[in-house]
C-alpha distance (Angstrom), angle and dihedral (degrees) to the residues before:
residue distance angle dihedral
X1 . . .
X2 3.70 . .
X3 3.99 128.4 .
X4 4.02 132.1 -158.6
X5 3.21 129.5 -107.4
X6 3.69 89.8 -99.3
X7 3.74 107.1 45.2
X8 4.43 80.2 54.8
X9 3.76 92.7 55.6
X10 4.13 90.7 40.5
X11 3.31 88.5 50.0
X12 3.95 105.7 53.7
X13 3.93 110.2 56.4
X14 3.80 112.6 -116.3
X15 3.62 103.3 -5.4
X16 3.89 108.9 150.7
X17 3.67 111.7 -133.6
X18 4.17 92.6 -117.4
X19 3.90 85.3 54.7
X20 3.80 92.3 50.8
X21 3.83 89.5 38.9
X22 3.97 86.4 54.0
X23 3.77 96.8 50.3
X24 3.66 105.6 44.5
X25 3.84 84.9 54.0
X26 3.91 88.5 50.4
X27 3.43 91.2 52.4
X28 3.68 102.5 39.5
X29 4.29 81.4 47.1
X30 3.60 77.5 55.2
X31 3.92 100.2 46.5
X32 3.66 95.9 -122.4
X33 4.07 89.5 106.4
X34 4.02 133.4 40.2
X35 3.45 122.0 -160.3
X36 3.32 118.8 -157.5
X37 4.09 114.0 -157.5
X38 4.14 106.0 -162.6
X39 4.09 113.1 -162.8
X40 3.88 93.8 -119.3
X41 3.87 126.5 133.2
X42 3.03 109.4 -99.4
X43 3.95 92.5 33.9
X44 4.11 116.5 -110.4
X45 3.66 118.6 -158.2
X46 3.53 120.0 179.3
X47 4.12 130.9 -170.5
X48 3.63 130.3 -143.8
X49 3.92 138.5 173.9
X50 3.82 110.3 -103.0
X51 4.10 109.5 -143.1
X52 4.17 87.7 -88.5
X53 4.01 85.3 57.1
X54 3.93 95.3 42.6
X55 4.36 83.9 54.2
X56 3.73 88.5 61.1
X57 3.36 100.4 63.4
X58 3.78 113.1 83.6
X59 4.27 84.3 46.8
X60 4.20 83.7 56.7
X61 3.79 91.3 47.2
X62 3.76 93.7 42.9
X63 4.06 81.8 47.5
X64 4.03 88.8 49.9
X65 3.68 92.9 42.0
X66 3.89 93.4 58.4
X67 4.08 92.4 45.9
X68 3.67 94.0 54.0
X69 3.67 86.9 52.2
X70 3.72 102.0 47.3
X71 3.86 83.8 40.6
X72 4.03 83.8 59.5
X73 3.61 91.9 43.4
X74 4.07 96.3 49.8
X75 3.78 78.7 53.1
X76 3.41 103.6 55.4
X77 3.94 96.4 45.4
């Protein structure tokens, strides 16, 4: 799966551009992220998760799952 640059910055709440900018080229520096530049007019870039970035993911959800519960908890009490 790969997203725009767009549909990123949409989709995380109040992330400046130059912040988002600055991470995806951390992370592709990193080789968790390719970005893939096609020659079109206007320009289309596109990022995906390389293999490295796809092995992170059930350590974020576990990461999301325990925030939305101590959310819930802080809540509660």
């Amino acid at each position: 799966m790969s997203w725009r640059f767009n549909e990123l910055q949409k989709s995380i709440d109040g992330i400046s551009q130059k912040a988002l900018t600055e991470a995806l080229r951390s992370m592709e520096a990193d080789g968790i992220v390719i970005r893939t530049a096609y020659p079109e007019v206007p320009p289309r870039v596109e990022y995906s998760l390389t293999e490295l970035g796809e092995s992170m993911r059930p350590i974020i959800k576990s990461m999301e799952s325990w925030g939305l519960a101590y959310k819930e908890q802080m809540q509660i009490e």
